[in-house]
DRENVO-519344 format. One line per 10 residues: their letters; for each residue x, y, z of N, C-alpha, C, CB. Coordinates in Angstrom, 3 decimals. Last residue first. Glycine has a CB too. Layout:
BEGIN
A> X Y Z X Y Z X Y Z X Y Z ~ ...;
% end
This chain:
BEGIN
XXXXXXXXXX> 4.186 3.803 6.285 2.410 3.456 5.426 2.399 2.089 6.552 2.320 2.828 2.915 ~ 4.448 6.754 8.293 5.077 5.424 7.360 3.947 4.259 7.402 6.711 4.699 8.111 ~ 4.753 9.469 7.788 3.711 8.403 8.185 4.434 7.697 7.840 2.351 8.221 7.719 ~ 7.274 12.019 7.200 5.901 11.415 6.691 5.475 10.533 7.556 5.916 10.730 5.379 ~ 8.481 14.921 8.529 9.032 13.405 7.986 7.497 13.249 7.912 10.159 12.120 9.125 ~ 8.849 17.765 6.425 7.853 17.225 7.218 8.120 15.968 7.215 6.561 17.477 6.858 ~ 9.179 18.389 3.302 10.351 17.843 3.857 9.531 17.505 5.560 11.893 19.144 3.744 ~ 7.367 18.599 1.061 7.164 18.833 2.325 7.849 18.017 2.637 6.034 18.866 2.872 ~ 8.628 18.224 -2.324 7.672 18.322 -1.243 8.014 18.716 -0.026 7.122 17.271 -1.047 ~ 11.569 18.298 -4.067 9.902 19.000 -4.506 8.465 18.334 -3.792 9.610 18.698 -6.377;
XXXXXXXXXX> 14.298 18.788 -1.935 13.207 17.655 -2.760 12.106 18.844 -3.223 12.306 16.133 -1.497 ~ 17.323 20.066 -2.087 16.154 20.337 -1.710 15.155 19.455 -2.738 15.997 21.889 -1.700 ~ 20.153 19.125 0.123 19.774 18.859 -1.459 17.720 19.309 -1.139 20.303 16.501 -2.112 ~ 21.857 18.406 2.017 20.958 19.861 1.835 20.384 20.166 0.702 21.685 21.056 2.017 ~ 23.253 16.107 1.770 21.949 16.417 3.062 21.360 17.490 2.923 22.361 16.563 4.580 ~ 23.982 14.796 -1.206 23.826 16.147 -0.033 22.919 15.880 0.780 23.404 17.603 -0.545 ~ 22.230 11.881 -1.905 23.266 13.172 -2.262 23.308 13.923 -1.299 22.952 14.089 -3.406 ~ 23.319 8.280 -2.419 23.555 9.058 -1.310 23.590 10.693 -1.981 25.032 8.501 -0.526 ~ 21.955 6.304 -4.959 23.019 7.300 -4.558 22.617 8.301 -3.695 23.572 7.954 -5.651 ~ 20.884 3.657 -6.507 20.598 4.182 -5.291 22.033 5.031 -4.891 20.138 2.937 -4.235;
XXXXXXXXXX> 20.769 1.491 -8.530 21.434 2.569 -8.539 21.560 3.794 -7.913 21.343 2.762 -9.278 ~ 16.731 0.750 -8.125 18.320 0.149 -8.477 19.352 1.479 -8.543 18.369 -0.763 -10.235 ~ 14.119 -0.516 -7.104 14.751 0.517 -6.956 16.492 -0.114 -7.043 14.166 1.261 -5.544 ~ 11.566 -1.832 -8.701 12.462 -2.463 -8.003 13.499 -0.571 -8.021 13.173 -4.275 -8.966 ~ 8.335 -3.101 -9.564 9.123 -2.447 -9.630 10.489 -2.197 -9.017 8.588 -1.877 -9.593 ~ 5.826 -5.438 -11.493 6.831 -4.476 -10.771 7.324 -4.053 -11.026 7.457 -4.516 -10.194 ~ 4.328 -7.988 -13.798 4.614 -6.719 -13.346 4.823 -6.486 -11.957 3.699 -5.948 -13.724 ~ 3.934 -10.409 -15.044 5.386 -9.955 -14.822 5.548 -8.483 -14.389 6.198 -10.148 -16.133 ~ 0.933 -10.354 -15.727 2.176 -11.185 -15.667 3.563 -11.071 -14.838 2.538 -11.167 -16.836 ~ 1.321 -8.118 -18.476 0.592 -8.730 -17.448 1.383 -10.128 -17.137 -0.977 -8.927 -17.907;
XXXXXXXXXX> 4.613 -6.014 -18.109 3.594 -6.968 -18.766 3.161 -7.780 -18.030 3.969 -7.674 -19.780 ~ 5.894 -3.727 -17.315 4.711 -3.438 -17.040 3.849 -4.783 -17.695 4.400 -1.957 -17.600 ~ 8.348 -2.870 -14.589 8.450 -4.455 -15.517 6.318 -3.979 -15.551 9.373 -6.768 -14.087 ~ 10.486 -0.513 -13.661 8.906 -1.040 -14.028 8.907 -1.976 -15.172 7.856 0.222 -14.480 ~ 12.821 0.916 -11.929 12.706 0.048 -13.172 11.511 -0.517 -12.528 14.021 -1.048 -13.661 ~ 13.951 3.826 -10.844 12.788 2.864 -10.586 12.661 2.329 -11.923 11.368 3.533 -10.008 ~ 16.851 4.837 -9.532 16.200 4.405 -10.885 15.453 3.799 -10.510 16.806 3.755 -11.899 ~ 17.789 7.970 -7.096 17.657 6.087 -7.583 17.256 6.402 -8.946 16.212 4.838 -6.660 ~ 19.098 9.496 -4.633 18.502 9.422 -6.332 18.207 7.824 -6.524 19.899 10.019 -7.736 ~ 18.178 10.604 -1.656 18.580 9.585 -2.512 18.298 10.002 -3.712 18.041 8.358 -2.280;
XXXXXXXXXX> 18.853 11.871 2.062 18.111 12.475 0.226 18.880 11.650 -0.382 18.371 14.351 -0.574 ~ 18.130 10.230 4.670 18.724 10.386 3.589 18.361 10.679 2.638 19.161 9.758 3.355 ~ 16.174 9.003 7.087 16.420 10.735 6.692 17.117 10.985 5.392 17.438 11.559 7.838 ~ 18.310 6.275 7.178 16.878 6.880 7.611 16.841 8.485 7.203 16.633 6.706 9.404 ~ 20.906 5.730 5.372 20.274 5.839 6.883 18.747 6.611 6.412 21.451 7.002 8.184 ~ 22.991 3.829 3.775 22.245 4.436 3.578 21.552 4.224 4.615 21.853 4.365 2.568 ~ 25.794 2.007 3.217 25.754 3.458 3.490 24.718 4.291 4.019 25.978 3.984 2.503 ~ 23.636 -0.219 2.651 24.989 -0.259 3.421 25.675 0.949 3.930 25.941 -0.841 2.614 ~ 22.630 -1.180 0.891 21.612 -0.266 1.241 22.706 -0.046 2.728 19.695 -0.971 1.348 ~ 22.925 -2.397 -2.346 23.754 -2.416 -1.211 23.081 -1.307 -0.311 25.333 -2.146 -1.583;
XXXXXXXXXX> 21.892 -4.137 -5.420 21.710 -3.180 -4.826 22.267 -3.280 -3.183 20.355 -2.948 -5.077 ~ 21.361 -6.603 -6.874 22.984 -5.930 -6.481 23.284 -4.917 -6.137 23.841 -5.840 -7.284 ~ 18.687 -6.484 -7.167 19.723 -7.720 -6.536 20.958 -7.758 -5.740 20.202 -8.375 -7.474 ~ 17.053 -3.599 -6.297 17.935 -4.458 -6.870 18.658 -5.381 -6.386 18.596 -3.957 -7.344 ~ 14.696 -3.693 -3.393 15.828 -2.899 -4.042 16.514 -3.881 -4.870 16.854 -2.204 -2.998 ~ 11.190 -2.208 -3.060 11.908 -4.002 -3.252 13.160 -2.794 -3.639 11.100 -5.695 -4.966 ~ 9.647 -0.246 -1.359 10.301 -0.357 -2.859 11.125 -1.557 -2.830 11.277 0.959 -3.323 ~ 7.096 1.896 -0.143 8.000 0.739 0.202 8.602 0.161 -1.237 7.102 -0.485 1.074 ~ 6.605 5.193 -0.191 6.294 4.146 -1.210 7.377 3.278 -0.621 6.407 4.557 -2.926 ~ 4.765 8.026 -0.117 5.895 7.301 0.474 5.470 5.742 -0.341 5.885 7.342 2.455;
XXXXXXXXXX> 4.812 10.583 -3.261 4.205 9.777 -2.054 5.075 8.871 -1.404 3.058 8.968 -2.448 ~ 4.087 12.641 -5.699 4.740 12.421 -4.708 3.876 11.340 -3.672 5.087 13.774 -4.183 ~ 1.998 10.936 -8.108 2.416 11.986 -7.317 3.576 11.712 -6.596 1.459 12.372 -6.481 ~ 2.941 10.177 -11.915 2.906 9.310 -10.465 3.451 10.674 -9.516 4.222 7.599 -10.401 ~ 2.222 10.124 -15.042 2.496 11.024 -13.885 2.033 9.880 -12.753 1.538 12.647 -13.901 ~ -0.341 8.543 -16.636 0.549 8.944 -16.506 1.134 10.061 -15.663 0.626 8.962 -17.331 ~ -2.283 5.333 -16.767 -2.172 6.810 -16.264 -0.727 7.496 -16.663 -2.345 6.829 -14.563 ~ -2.553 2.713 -17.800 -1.984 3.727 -18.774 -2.227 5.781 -18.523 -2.844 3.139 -20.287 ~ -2.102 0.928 -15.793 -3.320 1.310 -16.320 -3.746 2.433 -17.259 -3.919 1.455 -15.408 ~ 0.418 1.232 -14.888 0.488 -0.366 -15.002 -1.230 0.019 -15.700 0.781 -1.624 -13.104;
XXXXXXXXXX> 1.543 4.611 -15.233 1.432 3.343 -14.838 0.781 2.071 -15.483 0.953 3.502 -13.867 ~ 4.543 5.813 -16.302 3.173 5.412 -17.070 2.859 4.449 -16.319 3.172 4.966 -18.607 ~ 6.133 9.519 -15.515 6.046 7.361 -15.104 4.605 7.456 -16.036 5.626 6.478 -12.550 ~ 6.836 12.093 -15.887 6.577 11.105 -17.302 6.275 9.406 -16.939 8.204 11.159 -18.384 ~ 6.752 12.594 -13.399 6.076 13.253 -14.017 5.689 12.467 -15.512 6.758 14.503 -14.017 ~ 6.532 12.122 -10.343 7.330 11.385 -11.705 6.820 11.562 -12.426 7.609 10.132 -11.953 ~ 7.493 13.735 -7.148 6.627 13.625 -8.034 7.630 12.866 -9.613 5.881 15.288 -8.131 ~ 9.737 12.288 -5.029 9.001 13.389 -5.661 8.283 12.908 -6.520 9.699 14.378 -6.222 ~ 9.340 10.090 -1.978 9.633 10.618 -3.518 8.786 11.442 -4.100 9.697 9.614 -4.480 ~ 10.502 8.379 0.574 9.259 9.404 0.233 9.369 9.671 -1.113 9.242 10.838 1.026;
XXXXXXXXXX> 10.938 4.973 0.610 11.420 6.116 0.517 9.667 7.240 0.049 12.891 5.930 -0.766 ~ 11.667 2.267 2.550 10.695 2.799 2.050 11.156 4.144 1.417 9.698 2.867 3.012 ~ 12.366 -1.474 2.520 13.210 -0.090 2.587 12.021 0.726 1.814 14.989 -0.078 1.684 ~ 11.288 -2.587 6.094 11.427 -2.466 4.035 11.971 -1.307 3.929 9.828 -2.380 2.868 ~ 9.427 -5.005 8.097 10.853 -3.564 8.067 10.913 -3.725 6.408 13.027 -4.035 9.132 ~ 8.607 -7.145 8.682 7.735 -6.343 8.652 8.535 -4.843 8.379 6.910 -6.546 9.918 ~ 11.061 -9.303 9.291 10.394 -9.375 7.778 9.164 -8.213 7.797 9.656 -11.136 7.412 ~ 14.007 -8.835 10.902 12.352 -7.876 10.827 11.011 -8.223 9.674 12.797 -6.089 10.324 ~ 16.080 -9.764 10.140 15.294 -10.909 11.043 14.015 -9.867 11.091 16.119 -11.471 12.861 ~ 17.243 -6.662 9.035 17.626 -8.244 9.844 16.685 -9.109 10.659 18.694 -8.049 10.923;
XXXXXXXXXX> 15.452 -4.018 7.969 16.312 -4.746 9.275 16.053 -6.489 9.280 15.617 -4.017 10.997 ~ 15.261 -1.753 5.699 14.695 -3.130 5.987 15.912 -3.356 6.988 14.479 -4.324 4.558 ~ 14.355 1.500 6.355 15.050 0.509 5.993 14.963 -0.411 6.922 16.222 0.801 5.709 ~ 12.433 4.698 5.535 12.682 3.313 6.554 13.788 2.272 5.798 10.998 2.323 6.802 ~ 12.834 6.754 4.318 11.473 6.658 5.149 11.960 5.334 6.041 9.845 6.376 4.061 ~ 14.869 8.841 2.650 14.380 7.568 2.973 13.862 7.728 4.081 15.233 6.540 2.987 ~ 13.357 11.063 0.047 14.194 10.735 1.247 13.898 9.494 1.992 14.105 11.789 2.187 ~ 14.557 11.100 -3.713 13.655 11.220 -2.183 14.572 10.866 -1.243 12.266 10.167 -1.944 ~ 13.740 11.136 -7.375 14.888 11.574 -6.115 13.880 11.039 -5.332 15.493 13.376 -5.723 ~ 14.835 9.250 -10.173 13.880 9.608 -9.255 14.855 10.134 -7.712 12.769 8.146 -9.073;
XXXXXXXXXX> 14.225 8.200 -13.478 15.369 8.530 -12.724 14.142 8.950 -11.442 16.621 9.884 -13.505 ~ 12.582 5.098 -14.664 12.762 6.233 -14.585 13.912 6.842 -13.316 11.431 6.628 -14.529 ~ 12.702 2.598 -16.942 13.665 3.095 -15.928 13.316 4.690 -15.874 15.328 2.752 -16.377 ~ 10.621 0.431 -18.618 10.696 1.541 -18.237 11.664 1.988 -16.716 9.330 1.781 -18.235 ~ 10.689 -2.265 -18.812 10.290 -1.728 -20.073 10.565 -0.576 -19.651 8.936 -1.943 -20.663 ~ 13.192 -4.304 -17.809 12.651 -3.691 -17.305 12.178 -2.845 -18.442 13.255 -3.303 -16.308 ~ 14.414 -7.839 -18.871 14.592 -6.650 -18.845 13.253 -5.582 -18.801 15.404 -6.527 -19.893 ~ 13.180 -10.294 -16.266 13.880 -9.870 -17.652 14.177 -8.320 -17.328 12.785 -10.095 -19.173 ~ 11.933 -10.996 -14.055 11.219 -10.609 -14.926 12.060 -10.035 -16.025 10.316 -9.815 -14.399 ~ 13.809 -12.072 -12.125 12.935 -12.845 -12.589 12.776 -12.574 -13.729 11.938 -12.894 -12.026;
XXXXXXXXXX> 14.135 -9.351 -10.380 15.075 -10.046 -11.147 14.578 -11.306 -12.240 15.999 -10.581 -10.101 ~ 12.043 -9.018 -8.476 11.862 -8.132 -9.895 13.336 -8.829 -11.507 12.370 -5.863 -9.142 ~ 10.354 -11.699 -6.220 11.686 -10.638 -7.269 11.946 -10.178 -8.679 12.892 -11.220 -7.298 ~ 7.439 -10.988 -5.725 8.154 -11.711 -6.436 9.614 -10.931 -6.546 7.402 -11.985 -7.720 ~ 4.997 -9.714 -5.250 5.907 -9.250 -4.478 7.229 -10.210 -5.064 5.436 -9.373 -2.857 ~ 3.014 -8.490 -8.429 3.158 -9.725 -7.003 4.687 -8.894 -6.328 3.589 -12.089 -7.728 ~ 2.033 -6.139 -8.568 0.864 -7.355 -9.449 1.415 -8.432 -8.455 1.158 -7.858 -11.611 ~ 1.481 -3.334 -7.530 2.457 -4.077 -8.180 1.783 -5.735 -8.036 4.065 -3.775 -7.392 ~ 0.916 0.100 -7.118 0.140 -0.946 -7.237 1.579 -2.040 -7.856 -1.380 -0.569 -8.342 ~ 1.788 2.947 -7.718 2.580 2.058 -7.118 2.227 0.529 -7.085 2.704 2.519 -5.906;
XXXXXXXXXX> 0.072 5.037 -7.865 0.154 4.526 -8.943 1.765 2.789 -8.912 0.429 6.189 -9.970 ~ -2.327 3.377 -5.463 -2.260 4.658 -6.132 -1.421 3.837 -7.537 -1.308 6.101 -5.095 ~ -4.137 1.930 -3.058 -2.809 1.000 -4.558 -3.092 2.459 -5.459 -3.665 -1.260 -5.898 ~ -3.816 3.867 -0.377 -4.475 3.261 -1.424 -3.823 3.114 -2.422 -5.466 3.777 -1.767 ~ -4.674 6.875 1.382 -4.353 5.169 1.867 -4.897 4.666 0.096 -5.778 4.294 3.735 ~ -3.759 10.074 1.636 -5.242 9.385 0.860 -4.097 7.680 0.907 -5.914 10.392 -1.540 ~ -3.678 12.892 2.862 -2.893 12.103 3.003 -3.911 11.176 2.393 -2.253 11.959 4.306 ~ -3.755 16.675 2.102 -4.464 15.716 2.736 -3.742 13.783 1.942 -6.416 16.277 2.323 ~ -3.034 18.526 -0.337 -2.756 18.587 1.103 -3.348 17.300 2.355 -3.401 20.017 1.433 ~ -4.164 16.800 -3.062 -4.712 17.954 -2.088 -4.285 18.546 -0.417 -6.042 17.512 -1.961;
XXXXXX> -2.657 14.331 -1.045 -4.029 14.314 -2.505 -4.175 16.047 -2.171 -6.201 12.976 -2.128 ~ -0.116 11.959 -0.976 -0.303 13.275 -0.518 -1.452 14.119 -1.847 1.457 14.018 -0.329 ~ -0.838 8.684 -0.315 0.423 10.267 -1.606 -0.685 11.237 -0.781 0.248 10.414 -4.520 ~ 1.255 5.510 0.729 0.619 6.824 0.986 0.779 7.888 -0.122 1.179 7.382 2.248 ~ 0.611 1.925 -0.512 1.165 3.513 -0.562 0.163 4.293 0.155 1.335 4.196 -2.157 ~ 0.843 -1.173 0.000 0.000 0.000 0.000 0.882 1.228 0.000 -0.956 0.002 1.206;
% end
């Protein structure tokens, strides 16, 4: 489930994040759509926690196409599976990130997976309410 931010007001619900299974995104071949993406991290997955994930807040994605041929995905907090060979080893709670969200969109085989995850500035300014969020 995702949180996005509707009108100043916080709205519960498979927004444009929805993902068909929890499966590993590795599975599914090559990814039809990599978009670039900033935010701040919301949570990370802990050891023996299977209820812990790595979550991040994120800006708005202005060209994403979702899985129902919307386009634009708001800002919102969003739990995110991370690449195979993805290392979350540097990376703390509060942290402004860039990533790549690769979207696998065929029925079937759809998700998403956060890959190429880079630490930037702590004073790097996002396009929302820096306000820490809910965590979904």
């Amino acid at each position: 489930m995702c949180i996005a931010a509707v009108g100043g007001m916080l709205a519960l619900g498979p927004i444009a994040c929805e993902r068909e299974s929890g499966s590993p995104s590795h599975d599914r071949g090559t990814p039809n759509a990599v978009y670039p993406v900033r935010g701040r991290v919301e949570m990370i997955p802990i050891a023996g926690q299977p209820q812990s994930e790595f979550v991040v807040h994120h800006e708005e994605v202005p060209s994403f196409l979702g899985f129902d041929g919307r386009v634009g995905m708001p800002s919102m907090v969003m739990p995110l599976p991370v690449g195979r060979d993805v290392s979350l080893g540097d990376i703390r709670v509060g942290d402004i990130i860039s990533f790549d969200l690769a979207v696998w969109s065929e029925p079937g085989h759809r998700g998403y997976e956060a890959r190429n995850i880079v630490k930037l500035p702590a004073d790097t300014r996002l396009g929302f309410d820096m306000t820490p969020a809910p965590h979904p």
